[in-house]
N, C-alpha and C positions, 0 to 999 in steps of 0.2 A: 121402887128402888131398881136402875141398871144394875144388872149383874157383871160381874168384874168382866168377863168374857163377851157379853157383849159392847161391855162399853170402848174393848180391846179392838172389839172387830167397828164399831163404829167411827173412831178415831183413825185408823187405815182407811176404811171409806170415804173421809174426810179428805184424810192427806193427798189418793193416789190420784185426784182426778187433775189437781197440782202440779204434778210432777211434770216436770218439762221434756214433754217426750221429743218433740222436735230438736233439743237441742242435744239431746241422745242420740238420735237417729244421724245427727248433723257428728257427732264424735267417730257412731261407728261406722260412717262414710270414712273418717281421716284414717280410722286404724286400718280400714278395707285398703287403704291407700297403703300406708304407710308399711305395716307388718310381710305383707306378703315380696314387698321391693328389697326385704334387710332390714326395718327396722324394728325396736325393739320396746317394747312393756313394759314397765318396771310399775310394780304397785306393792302399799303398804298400808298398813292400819293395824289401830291396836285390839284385843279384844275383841269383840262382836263386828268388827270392822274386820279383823285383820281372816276371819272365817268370809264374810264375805269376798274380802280378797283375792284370798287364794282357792277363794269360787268360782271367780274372773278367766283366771288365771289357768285351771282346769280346764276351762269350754274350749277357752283359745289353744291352747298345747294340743286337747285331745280335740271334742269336737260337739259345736252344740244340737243340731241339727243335723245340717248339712254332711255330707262327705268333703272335705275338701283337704290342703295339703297344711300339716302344722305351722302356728304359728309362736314367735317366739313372746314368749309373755313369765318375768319373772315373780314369785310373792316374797320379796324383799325379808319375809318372818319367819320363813318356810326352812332355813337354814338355819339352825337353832345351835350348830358351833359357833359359824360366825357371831352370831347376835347374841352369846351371851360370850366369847371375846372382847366384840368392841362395847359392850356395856361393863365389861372389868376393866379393859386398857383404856377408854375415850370417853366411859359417862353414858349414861342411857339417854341423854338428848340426839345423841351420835349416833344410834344404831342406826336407822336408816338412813340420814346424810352419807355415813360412808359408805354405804352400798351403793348410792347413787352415784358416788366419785368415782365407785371401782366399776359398773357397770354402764352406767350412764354414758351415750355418745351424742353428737350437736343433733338433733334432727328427732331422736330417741321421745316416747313418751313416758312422761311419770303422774302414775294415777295416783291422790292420797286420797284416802274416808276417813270421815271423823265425825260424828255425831253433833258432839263440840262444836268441830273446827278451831281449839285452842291444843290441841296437844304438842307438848313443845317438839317432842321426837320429827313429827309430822310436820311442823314451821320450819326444823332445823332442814328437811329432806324438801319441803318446796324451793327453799332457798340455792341450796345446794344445784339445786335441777336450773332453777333460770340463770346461775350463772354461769353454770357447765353449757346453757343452750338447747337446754332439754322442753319441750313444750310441757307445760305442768296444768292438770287436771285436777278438781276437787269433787267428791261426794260427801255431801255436809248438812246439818241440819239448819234448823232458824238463820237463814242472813238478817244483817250481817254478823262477820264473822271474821278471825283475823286468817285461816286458811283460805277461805273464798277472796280476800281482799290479795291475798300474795300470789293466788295461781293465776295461769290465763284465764282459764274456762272455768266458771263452775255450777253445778245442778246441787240448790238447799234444797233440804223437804222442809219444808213448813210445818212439823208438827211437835209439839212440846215434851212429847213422851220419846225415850232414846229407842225402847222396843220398836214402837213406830216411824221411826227415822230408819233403822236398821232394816227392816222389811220393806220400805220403800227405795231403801239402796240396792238390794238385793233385785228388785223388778227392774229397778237402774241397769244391773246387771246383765239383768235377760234383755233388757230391749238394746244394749248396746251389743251385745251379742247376736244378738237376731239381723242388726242392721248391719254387721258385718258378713253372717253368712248370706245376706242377700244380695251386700254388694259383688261378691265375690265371685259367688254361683253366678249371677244375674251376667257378668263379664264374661266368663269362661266362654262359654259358648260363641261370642263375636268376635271376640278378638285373640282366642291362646293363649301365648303367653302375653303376660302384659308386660308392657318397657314400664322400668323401676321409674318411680317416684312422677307419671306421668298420669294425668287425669282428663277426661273429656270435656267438654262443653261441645252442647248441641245447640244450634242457631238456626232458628224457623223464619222465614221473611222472605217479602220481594226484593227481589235484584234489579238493576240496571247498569250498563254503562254508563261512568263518567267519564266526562273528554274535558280537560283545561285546553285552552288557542290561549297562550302567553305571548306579552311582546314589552314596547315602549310604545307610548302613544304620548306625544312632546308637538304634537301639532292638530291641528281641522281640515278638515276635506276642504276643499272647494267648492265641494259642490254640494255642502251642505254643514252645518252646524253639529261636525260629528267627527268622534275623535279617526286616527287614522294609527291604526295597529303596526308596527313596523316589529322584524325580526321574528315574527308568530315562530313560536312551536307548539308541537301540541303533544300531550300526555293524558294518556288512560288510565283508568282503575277501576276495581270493581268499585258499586254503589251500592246503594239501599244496605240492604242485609248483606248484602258483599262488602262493606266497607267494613260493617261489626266484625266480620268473620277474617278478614286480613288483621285488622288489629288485634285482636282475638289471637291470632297462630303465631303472632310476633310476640308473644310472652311465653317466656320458659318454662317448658313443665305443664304445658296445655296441646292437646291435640284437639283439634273444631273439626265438626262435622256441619255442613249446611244444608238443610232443606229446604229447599225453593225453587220455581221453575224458571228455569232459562229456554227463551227464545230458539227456535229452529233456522237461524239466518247468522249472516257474517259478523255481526254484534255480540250473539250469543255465543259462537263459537270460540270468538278473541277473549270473550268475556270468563268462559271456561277455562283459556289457557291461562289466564289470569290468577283466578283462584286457584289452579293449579300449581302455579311455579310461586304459592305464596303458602303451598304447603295444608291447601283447605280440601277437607274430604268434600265432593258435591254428590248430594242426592238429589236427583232433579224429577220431579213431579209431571213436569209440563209433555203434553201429546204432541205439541205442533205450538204457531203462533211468530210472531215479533217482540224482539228486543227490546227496549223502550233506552233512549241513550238521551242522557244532561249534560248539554257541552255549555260552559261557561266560558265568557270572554276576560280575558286578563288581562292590567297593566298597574304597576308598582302598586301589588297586593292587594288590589279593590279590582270588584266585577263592576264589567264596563256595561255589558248585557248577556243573558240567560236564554237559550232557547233549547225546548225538549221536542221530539219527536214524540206522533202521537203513538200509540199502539195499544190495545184494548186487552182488558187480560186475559192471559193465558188460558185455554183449556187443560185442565188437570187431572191425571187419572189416579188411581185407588191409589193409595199409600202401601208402599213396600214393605216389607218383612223388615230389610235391614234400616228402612228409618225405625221403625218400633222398635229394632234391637238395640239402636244406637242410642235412642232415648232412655228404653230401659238402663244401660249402664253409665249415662250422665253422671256427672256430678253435679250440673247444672245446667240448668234450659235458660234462652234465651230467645223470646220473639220481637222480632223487626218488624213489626208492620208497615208497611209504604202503603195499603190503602189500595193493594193491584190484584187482592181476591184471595190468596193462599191462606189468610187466617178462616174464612171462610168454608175450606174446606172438612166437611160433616166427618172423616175417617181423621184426620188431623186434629180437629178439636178434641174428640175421644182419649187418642193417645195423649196428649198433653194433658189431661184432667188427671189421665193415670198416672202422668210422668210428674205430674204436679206433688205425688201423696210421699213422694222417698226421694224427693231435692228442691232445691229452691228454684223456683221457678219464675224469673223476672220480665216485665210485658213493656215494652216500648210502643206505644198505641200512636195512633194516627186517625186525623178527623174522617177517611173516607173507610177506614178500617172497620173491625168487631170489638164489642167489649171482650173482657178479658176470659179464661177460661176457669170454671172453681179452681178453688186451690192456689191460686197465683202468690204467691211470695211479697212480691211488691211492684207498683204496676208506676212508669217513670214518664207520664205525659208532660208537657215542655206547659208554657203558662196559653200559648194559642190555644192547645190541642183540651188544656184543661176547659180555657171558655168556650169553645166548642161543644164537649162532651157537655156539661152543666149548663152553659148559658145563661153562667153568674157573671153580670155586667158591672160587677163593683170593679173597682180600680185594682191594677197592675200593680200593686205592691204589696208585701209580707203579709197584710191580713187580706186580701183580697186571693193571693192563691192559697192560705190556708183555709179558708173559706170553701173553694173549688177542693180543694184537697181532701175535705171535711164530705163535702156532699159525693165525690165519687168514691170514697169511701162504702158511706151506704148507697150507692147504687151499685157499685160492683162487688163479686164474689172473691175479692182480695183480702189480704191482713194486711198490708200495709199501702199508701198511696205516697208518694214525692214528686209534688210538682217542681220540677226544674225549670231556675229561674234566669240562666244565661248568665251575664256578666254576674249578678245576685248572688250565684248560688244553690240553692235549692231547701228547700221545705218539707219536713218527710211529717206525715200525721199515722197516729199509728192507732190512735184510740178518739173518738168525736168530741167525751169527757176530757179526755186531758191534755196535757200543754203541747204542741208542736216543736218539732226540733229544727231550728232554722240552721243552717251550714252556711255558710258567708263565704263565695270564695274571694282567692288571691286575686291582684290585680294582672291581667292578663291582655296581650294586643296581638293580632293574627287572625288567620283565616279558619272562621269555627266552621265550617263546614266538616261533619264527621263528627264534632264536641259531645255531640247527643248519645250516637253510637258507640264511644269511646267510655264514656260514665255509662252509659247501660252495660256493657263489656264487662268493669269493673266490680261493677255493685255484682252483679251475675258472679263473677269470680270470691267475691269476698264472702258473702253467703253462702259458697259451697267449702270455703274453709270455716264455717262454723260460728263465724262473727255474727254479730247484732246486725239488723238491720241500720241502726245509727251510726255505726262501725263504717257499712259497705258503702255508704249514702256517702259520710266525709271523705273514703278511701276515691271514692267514686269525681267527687266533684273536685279533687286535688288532682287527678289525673286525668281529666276532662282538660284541667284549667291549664296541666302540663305539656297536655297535645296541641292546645293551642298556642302557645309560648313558646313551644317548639317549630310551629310553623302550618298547622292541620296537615291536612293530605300531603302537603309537599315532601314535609317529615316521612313519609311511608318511601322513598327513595336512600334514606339512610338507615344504619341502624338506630334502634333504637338507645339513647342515651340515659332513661330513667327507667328503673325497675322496681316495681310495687317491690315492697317491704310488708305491707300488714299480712302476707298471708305467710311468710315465711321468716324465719329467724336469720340474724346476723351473717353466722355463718354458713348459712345456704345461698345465702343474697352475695356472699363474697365471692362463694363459689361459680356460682350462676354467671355472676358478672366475669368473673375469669374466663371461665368456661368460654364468650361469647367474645375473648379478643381484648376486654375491657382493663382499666389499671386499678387496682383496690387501694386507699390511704386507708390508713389507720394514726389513730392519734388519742392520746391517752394522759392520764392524770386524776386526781383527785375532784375537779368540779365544782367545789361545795362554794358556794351563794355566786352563783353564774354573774357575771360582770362582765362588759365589754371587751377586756384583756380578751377572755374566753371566746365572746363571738368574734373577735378578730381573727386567733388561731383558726379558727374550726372554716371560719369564710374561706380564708387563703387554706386551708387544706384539701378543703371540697375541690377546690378549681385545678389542684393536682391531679387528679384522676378521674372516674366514672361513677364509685363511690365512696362513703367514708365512713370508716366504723370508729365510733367512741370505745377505748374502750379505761373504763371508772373502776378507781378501786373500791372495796366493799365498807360498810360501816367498820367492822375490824379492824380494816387493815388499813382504814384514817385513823382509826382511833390509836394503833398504835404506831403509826409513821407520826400525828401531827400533835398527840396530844390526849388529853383525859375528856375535855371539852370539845372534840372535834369527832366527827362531825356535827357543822350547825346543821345540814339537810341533808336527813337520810337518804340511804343508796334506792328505793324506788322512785325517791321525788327528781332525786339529781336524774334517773333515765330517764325519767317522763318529761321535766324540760328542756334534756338536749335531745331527744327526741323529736318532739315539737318543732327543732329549730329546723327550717326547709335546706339549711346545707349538711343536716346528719342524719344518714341513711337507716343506722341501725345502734343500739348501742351494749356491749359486754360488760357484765361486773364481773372483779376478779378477784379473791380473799386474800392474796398472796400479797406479800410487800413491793414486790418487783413485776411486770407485767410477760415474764420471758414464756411463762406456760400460756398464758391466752394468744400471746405473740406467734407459738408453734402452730397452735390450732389455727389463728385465722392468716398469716402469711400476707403479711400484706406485701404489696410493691412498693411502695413507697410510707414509712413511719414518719411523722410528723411531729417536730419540736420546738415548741416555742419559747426564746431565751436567746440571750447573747451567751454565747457557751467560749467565745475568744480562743476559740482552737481547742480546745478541750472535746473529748471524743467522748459521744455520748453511751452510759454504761449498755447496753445491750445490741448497740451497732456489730457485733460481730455475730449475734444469733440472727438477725434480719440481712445483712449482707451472707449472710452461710447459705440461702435457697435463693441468692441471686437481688434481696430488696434492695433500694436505698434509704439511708435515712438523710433528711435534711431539717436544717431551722429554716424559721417563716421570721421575721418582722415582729416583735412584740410592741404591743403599747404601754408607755411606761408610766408608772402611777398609779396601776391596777395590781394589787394586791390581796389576796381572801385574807393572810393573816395581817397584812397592816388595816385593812378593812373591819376586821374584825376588833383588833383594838381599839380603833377607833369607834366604834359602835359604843366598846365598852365605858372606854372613856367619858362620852359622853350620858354615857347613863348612870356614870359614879358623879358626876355633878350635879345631878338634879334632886 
């Protein structure tokens, strides 16, 4: 017979090996980010939760390890007037939602534990936090679960016993704390103080110049069967690893660092001031050598002809201090390989296997290049470079790269592989046993040159905020599909006009987009069984501005604006398909009858309403016009009704 204590410590031995450390380490990356810039903690639980809580909550105030400078981090239980206050005056489902109301700000995190994951106090306080704009975190036992289902992020323990869910929340504890004092310490020293709310990404790769010779070509030589360029100009940019790293510095809230060696000639030099007036730190390896420059011939957006200069690669000397330092405080590594020697190098492999163990590390390979380094994140070969690498000859399509995808899997020291499939899409294999995750993109026309480097960018970025791999892969190949739609390289002379959303919430992306010159729509309503009417609004509201925020009332506050039976589609499903829709940026739930308090926080420039209103002034035009917005109507389509629609559903279902 097991005796009760071992069978106590067998069961924790069971659970811990479980526990999703990676995506621990990936949280106390964001709090490393977030806490020390202004932002703020708020965590709760009940019971054996709510001690591990405000255990949390301890390390971060005072300190776990490390020496470093307090951070703000509240235990929501810890106040035990409030809390039994608002359980006389509001109901104990209410004690922590309204802590969240009264503490809670957009950007803010809110951490719940629950063994469960059904405690209503804790559903009432997730809720609360996503519509405030708060990012919402769960420590939970067995998924699923209906707290792991309501938060962004969450880590279940797998084990059936609650003592052992509790002590494995607790190590939860310590490794999100650990990977805070390490991001934190690991910074200090390269950079001082850090600028708020801004994170790295480090980009390893060969470089080159590109040169576009643009023109009209509407005639033939004479002297030969060959078009004739009239009007040429010509424009530069960085290439290779230089193009990731410009697209790269063009997103808000990212500073790039580049490692790679540039040429000792007039190429390299232009090449330099390039990445420079694009805002890219360069650390450059190279002793001496030549440039290597890709000048494409242009006329009405197709290449006419291609020629490269030769140049052999670079000689390279030891790796500097400040690239190891700069890896060190990554949030994310990104290598380019162009196949010109630099992944090659024995002091550089090193550090990236290390840089690989405390961030995601994403590998863009190339057929003359290196396999990837341990540790790699997810490695993003194009379907050439897969048949290259494997020298599986089946057919170019969905199961032929998940195929290739499958076997460089086991040949490389990667967890995840995505063969990127061009107009397709892309195919991400993450286990050899189980299903592949096919991503289908939009339809898309322009010049892909750069497509590759732009979804490597993104996946790199999306993995350093904490997402799934599945996540970075769609986020990735939606912005690929957007650079090209946009125009490729040509786009890098304007700003940029679309701004990732997955890694950041509604109202940072509003702000962001202000911030940069841009016009914010907002436009608002109830939602419920989405219909044409709806994508009509929302089409013509996008084209108002730069972006547009939904912003949806709560189950509540349908239920008491529309009815007992309303709503037919609860308030996460209504985000999740105007989400979805490619003209809505981001979307707000609000509990309120009226939208005037979500309206203050996100300020839009222009509110959006659709209806014939016949002059009639719409109720909250004076709180939007008060910080300078406008409000306008759009065009409705008539016919489109949720509640004539809805009767008539019914209707038709009392007849049968």
């Amino acid at each position: 017979m097991t005796l009760p204590g071992r069978a106590h410590i067998q069961a924790l031995t069971a659970a811990l090996p479980l526990l999703d450390t990676d995506r621990l380490t990936a949280l106390g990356r964001l709090l490393a980010e977030k806490l020390p810039a202004g932002g703020r903690l708020l965590v709760a639980g009940n019971g054996g939760s709510a001690a591990e809580a405000q255990h949390l909550t301890s390390e971060l105030v005072g300190r776990y390890q490390a020496e470093r400078a307090p951070l703000s981090a509240i235990a929501l239980h810890a106040d035990t007037s409030s809390l039994t206050a608002i359980t006389n005056d509001y109901g104990p489902e209410q004690v922590f939602a309204r802590q969240v109301r009264a503490h809670g700000r957009p950007g803010d995190v809110l951490l719940l534990l629950s063994t469960s994951g059904t405690s209503p106090n804790v559903l009432a306080a997730a809720q609360t936090g996503r519509e405030l704009g708060l990012t919402v975190w769960a420590l939970t036992g067995p998924a699923p679960n209906p707290l792991a289902d309501a938060s962004d992020q969450a880590v279940c323990v797998d084990a059936p016993a609650v003592a052992t869910v509790q002590e494995c929340h607790l190590v939860a504890v310590h490794l999100l704390c650990a990977a805070v004092d390490t991001c934190i310490t690991a910074a200090a020293p390269a950079t001082g103080t850090k600028e708020a709310g801004v994170q790295r990404l480090v980009i390893v790769g060969d470089v080159l110049l590109d040169r576009d010779i643009t023109g009209t070509a509407d005639r033939l030589s004479p002297e030969a069967p060959a078009p004739v360029l009239a009007g040429a100009r010509s424009t530069d940019r960085p290439g290779g690893a230089g193009l990731a790293a410009v697209l790269a510095a063009r997103t808000p809230g990212w500073q790039v660092t580049l490692v790679c060696g540039i040429g000792q000639d007039r190429p390299g030099a232009h090449l330099r001031a390039l990445l420079d007036e694009a805002g890219v730190e360069v650390i450059d390896l190279a002793t001496s050598g030549t440039t290597p420059v890709k000048t494409r011939i242009r006329a009405a957006d197709r290449t006419l002809l291609r020629f490269d200069t030769d140049a052999d690669p670079l000689p390279l000397g030891p790796l500097p201090d400040p690239a190891r330092a700069r890896l060190t405080e990554a949030a994310a590594v990104l290598v380019c390989d162009y196949g010109r020697g630099i992944t090659s190098h024995d002091d550089l492999r090193q550090a990236l296997t290390a840089a690989a163990g405390g961030r995601p590390l994403v590998w863009d390979p190339h057929p003359k290049g290196t396999a990837p380094t341990p540790g790699t994140a997810l490695a993003v070969p194009n379907t050439d470079e897969a048949l290259h690498f494997t020298g599986h000859g089946g057919p170019r399509d969905l199961a032929g790269d998940t195929a290739r995808a499958v076997q460089l899997l086991a040949a490389w020291p990667v967890k995840q592989v995505a063969v990127t499939r061009g107009r397709d899409g892309a195919v991400l294999v993450a286990d050899a046993d189980g299903h592949p995750l096919a991503v289908p993109a939009r339809p898309a026309a322009g010049d892909t040159c750069g497509a590759g480097d732009q979804l490597a960018v993104t996946a790199a970025m999306t993995l350093a905020a904490g997402r799934l791999p599945s996540h970075a892969i769609a986020a990735a190949v939606d912005a690929a599909t957007d650079y090209v739609q946009a125009g490729g390289p040509a786009s890098l002379t304007t700003p940029p006009t679309h701004y990732p959303s997955d890694t950041t919430g509604p109202l940072e992306l509003a702000a962001r987009v202000r911030a940069r010159g841009g016009r914010v729509v907002g436009a608002g309503g109830c939602f419920d069984l989405l219909h044409a009417g709806h994508l009509s609004l929302l089409d013509q509201a996008r084209r108002l501005g730069d972006v547009l925020i939904v912003c949806i009332n709560s189950d509540t506050s349908v239920h008491r604006l529309k009815g007992a039976d309303r709503p037919v589609v609860g308030e996460r499903e209504r985000a999740a398909l105007l989400t979805a829709l490619d003209c809505v940026d981001g979307v707000l739930v609000f509990a309120e009858d009226t939208p005037e308090k979500v309206l203050a926080e996100l300020r839009p420039d222009i509110w959006v309403k659709g209806g014939d209103y016949a002059g009639r002034r719409i109720a909250e035009a004076d709180l939007v016009e008060s910080w300078g917005g406008e409000v306008v109507t759009v065009p409705f389509l008539e016919g489109h009704s949720t509640t004539t629609r809805i009767q008539h559903l019914a209707q038709k279902a009392g007849t049968r």
